[in-house]
C-alpha positions in Angstrom: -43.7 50.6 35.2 -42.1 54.5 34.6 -42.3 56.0 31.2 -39.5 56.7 28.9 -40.0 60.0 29.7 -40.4 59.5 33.8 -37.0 58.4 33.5 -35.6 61.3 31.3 -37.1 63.7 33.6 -36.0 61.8 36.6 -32.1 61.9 35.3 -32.3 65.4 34.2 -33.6 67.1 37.4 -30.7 65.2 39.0 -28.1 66.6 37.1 -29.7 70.6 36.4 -31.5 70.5 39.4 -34.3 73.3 39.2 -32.9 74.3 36.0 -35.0 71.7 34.3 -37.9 74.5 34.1 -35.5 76.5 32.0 -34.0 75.0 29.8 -33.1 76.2 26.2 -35.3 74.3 23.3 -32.5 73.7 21.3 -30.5 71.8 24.6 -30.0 68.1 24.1 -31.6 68.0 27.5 -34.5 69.5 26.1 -34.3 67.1 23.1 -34.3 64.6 25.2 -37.3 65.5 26.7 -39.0 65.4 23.5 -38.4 62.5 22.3 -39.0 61.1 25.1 -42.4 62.2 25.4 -43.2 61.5 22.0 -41.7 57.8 22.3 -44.6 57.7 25.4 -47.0 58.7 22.7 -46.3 56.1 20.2 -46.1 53.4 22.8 -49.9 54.3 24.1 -51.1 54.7 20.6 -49.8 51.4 19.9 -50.8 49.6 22.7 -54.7 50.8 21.4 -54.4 49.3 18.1 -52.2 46.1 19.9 -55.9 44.0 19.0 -55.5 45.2 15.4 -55.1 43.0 12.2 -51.3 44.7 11.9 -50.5 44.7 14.9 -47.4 42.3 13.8 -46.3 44.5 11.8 -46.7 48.0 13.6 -44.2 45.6 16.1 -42.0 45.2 14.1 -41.7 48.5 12.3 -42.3 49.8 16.4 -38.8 47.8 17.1 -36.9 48.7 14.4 -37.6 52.5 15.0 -36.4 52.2 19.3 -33.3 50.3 17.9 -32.3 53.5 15.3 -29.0 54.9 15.7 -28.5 58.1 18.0 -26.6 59.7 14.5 -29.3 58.4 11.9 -26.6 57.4 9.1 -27.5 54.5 6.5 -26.8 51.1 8.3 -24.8 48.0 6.2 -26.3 44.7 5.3 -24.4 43.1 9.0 -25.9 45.9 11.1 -29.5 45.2 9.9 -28.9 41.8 9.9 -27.8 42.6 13.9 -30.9 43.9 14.7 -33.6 41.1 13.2 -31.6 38.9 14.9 -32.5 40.8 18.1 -35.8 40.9 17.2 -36.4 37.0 16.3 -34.8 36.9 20.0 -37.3 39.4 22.0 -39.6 36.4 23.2 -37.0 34.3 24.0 -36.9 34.7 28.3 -40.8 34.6 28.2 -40.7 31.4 26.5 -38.3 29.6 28.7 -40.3 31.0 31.9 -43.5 29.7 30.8 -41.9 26.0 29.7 -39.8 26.3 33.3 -43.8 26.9 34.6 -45.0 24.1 33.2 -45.7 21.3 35.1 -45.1 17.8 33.9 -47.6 15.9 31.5 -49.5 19.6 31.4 -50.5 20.9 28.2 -48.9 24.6 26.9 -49.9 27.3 27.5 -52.3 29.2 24.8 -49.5 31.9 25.1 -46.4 29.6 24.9 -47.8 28.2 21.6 -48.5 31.7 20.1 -44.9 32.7 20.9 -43.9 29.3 19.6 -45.6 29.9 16.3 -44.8 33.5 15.8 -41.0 32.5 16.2 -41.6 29.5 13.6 -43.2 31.8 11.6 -40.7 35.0 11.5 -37.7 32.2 11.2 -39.0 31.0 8.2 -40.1 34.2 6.8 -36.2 35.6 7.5 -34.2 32.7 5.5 -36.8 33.3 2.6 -36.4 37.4 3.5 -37.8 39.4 6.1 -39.7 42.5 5.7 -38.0 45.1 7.3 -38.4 49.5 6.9 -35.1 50.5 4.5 -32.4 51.1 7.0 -30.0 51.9 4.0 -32.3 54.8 2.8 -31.2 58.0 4.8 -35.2 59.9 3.7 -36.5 56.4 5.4 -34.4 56.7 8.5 -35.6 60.4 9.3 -39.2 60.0 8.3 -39.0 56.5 10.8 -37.6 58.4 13.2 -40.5 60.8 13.3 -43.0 57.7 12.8 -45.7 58.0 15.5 -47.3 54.5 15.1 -50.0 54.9 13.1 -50.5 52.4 9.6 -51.0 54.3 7.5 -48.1 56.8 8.1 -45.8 53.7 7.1 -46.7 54.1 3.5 -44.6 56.8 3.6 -41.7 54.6 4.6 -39.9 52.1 1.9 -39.1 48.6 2.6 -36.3 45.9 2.0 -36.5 42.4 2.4 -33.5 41.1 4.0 -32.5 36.8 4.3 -29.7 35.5 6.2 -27.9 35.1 3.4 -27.1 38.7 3.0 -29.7 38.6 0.0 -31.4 42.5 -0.2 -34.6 43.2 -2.1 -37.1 46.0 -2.9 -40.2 45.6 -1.0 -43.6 47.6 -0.9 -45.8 48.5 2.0 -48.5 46.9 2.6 -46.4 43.4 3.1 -47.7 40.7 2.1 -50.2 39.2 4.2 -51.3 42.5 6.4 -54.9 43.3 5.8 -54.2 46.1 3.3 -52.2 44.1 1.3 -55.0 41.7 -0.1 -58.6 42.0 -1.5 -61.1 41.0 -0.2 -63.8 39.6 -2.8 -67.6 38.6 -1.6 -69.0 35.9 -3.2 -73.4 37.3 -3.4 -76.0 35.4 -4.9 -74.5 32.0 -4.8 -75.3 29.2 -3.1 -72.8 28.6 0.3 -72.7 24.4 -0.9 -71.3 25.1 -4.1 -67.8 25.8 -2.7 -67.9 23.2 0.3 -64.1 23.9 0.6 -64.4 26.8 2.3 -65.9 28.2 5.7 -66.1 31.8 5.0 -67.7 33.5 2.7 -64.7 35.2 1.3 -61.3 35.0 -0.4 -58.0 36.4 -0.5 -56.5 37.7 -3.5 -52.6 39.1 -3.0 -52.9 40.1 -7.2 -55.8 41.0 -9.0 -54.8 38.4 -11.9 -57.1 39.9 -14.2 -55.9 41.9 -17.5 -57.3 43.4 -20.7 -57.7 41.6 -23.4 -55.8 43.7 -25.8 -52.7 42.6 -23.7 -52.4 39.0 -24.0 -50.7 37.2 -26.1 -51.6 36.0 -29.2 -51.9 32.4 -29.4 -54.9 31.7 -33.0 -52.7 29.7 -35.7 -50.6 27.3 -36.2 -48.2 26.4 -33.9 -44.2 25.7 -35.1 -41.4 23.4 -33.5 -37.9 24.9 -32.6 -35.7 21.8 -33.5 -32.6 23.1 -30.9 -29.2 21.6 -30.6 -27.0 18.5 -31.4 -29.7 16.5 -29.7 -32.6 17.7 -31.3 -34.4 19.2 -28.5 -38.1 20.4 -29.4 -39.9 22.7 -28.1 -43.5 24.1 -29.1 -44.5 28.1 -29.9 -47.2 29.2 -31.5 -46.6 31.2 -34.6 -48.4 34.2 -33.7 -46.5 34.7 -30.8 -42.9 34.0 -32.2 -43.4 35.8 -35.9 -43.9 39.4 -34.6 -41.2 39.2 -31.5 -38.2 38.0 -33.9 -37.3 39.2 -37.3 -35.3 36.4 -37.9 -38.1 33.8 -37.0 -40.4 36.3 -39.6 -37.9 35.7 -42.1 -37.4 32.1 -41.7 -41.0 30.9 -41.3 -42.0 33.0 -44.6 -44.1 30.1 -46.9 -41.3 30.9 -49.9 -38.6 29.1 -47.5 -38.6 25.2 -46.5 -38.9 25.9 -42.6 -42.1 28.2 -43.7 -43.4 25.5 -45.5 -42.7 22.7 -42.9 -43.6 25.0 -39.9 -39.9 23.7 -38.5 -36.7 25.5 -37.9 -33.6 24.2 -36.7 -31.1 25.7 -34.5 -28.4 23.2 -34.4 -25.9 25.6 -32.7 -27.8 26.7 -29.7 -28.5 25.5 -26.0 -32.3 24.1 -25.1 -31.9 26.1 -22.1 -31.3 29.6 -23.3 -34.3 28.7 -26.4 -36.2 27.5 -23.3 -36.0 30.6 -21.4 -37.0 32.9 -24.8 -39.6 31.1 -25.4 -41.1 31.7 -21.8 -40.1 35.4 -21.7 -41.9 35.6 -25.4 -45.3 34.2 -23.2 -44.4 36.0 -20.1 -42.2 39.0 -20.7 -40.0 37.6 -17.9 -36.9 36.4 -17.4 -37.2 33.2 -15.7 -33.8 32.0 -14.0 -32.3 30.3 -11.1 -31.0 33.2 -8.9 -27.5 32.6 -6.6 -28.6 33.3 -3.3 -25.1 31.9 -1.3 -21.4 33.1 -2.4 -20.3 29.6 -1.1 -19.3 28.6 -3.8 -17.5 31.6 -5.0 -13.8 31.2 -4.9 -12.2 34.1 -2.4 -9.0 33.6 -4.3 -10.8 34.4 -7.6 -12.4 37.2 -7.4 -13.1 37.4 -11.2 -15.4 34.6 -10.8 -19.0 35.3 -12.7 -22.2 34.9 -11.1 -24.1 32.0 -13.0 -27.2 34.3 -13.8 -24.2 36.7 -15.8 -23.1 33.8 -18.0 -26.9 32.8 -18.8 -27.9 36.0 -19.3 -24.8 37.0 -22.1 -25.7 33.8 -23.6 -29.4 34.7 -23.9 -28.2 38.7 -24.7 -26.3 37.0 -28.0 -29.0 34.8 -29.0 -32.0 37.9 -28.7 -29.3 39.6 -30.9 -29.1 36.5 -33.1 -32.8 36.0 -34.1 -33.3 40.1 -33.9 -35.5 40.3 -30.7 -35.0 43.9 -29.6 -37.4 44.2 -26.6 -36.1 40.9 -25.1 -32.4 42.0 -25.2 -33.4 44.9 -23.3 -35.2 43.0 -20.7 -31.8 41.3 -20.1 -30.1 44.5 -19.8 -32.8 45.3 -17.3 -32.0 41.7 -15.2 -28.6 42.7 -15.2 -28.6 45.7 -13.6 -31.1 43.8 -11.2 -28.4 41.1 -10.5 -26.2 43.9 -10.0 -28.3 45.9 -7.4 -28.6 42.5 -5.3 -25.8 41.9 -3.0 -24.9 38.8 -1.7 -23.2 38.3 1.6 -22.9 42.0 1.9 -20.4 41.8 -1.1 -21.8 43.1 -5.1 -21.1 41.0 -7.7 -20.2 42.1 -11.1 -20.2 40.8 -14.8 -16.7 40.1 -15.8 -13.7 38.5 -17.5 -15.5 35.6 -19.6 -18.8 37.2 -19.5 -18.2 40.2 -21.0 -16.1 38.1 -23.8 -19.1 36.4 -24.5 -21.0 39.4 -25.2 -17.9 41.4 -27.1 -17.8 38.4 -29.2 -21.3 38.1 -30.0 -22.8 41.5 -30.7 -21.8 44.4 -33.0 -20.5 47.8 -32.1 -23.2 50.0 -31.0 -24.5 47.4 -28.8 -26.1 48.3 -25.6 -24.7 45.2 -23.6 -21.0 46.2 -24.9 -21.8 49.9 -23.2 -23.5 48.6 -19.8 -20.4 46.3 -19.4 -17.8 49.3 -19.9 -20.1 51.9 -17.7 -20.1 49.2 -14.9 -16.5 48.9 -14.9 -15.3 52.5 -15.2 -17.8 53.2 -12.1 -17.1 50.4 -10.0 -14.2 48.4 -11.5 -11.6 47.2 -9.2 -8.3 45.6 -10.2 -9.2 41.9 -10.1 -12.5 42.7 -13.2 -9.6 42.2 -15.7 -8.1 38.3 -14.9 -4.3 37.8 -14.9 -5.3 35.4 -17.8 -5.1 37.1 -20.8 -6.9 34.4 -22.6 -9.9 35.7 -20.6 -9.8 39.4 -21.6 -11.2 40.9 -24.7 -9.6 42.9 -26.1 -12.1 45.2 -27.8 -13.2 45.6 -24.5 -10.2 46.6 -22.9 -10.2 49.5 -25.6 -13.4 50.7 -25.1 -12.5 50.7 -21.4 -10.1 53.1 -21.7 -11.2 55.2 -23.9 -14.6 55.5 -21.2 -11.8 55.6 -18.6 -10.2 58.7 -19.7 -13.4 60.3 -21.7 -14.5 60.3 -17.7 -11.0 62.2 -16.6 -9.7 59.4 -15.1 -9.7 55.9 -13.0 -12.3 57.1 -10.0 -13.4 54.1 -9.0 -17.0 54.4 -7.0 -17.7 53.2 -3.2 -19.0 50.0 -4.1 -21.4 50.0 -1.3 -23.5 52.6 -2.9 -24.2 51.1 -5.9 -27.7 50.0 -4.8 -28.4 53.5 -4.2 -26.8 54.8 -7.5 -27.9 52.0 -9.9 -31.4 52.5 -8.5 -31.7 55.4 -9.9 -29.8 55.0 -13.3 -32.1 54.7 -16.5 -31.2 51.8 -18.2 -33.4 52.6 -21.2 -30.0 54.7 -21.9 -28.9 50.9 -23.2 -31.8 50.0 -25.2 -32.0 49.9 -28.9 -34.6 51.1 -30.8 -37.3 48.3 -31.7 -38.0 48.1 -35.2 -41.8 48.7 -35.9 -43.9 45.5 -34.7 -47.4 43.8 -34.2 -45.8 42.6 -31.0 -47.9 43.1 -27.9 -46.8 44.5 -24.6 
């Protein structure tokens, strides 16, 4: 089979003739040439290392960079999209020749149920989000373009993970389950029947889960009961763990007060669920919560409609301010701008209309939530952030808005489409208040 570059040479002599000896460096003919040549390079270099433990991967990187763009611009969410479609579909004429080869009551072929699997495999891994080199990131594109197929050149490279749902994420090189993305951790000096389960003598570890001491959690003492809502809905914390986090619960669970005393406070106004997620971000120092992954259900003729994780997250932003939890209300300011950063469908949601209420109505002032909600709507506010139901709008809000509005000269509302890009990059610690002294661990 002719080279990449055969061909290029072939179609150049045809049109310069005996020129081709002479041609200028800078030419596109000459270009041509080059990249050609180089593309022969990668191809013979890959084919070496095609027995490799990455070779999967060095694929798949390998297809991405042929299908680049001749003008390497930042593709959209539909264009890369385009192109794992095209790659789910390389295997697809080999497959149907060797079940067309078949004969009947014959077994596959060894090679017909590797391609089966792989395609299994990859189809699964793309509804859950495939691993693919950042397309959107214009350094990537240029330093993928000059990628000569080596590993370890791709850590060089960033990644995204990409579903079919239009769902982008941050991802790292090595993936996950390449042979430089794990551990490898010998078990010596113990006897093989003590672990019966397993065949080998080793095991993979994606995380190391160990961590100093010094970091954990606290969790000698008593332990207290939250008493939350009209229901009565209990839930379990120990003391030391709750006490340093929250002013308020320092406050209320001093001996000199009943709740102190009975090791019980009440919160008869708040929701299990937000008190539920606190008390596993006060274990965890995450925020645990269902994440929209389909804009299904999203109205097209309201397009002031809040994601879910917005209205959870204002509720839990009021009640961090409520019991005096500094360092979790700035975690939530953090998951916001996460949310935000996450496109679904192609399309970037933002916190609006109700939302924003919620948080207006809830916190003081000099809030940090009360700015990030004005900052995202001077930069990227379109018409249909503020609803037609003035019910829905607060109206300390809308002040602040304009003020920010023309403090910025003017309405310049931002390319909506780069907000990834520019919200990447924004500190949100510009948000966060100051926490108070505090035992608290990290």
């Amino acid at each position: 089979m002719p080279s990449k570059l055969e061909k290029v040479r072939k179609h150049v002599t045809k049109k310069k003739g005996s020129k081709i000896n002479s041609l200028h460096e800078n030419s596109r003919d000459a270009k041509r040439l080059r990249h050609a040549g180089a593309r022969d390079d990668r191809v013979a270099r890959l084919k070496k290392i095609h027995k490799s433990a990455n070779r999967q991967w060095l694929e798949r990187v390998f297809f991405f960079q042929e299908s680049l763009p001749d003008v390497l611009d930042p593709l959209d969410v539909a264009a890369i999209q385009a192109i794992i479609v095209e790659f789910l579909k390389r295997n697809d004429e080999e497959i149907e020749q060797l079940k067309s080869e078949r004969r009947a009551g014959r077994p596959p072929s060894t090679r017909f149920t590797i391609l089966e699997q792989e395609k299994k495999s990859e189809g699964k891994e793309y509804e859950s989000g495939f691993w693919v080199p950042n397309l959107q990131d214009e350094v990537t594109l240029q330093k993928l373009d000059g990628w000569k197929g080596d590993w370890i050149g791709l850590a060089n490279l960033r990644f995204l993970r990409v579903d079919g749902e239009a769902m982008v994420k941050e991802s790292q090189f090595p993936p996950s389950g390449a042979s430089g993305a794990s551990k490898k951790v010998h078990f010596l000096n113990l006897p093989y029947e003590k672990y019966p389960e397993r065949n080998i003598h080793t095991v993979s570890m994606s995380k190391d889960p160990r961590s100093d001491l010094e970091t954990a959690p606290s969790i000698e003492g008593g332990t207290i009961e939250l008493v939350v809502g009209s229901r009565a809905f209990t839930l379990v914390v120990h003391e030391s763990v709750i006490r340093p986090a929250s002013a308020f619960f320092d406050a209320a669970l001093n001996i000199c007060w009943r709740e102190g005393s009975a090791k019980r406070v009440v919160l008869p106004e708040d929701r299990a669920d937000i008190v539920k997620l606190y008390v596993r971000y006060l274990y965890t120092s995450k925020i645990h919560l269902e994440q929209t992954k389909s804009g299904a259900y999203l109205g097209v003729a309201n397009k002031a409609t809040n994601l879910p994780e917005y209205a959870i997250l204002a509720d839990a932003y009021v009640f961090g301010e409520r019991v005096q939890d500094v360092t979790f209300k700035n975690s939530i300011l953090d998951a916001y701008v996460a949310r935000v950063t996450e496109p679904i469908k192609g399309i970037f949601w933002f916190p609006v209309t109700t939302v924003v209420d919620t948080i207006y109505k809830g916190t003081t002032a000099s809030s940090g939530a009360r700015k990030l909600m004005v900052d995202l709507h001077v930069k990227f506010g379109a018409a249909h952030f503020i609803s037609d139901n003035q019910d829905q709008n607060n109206k300390d809000f809308l002040a602040d808005l304009a003020r920010a509005a023309m403090q910025a000269g003017g309405w310049v509302q931002a390319n909506v489409s780069d907000s990834v890009g520019i919200l990447r990059h924004v500190k949100v610690s510009k948000y966060y208040e100051a926490a108070a002294a505090s035992t608290r661990k990290p």
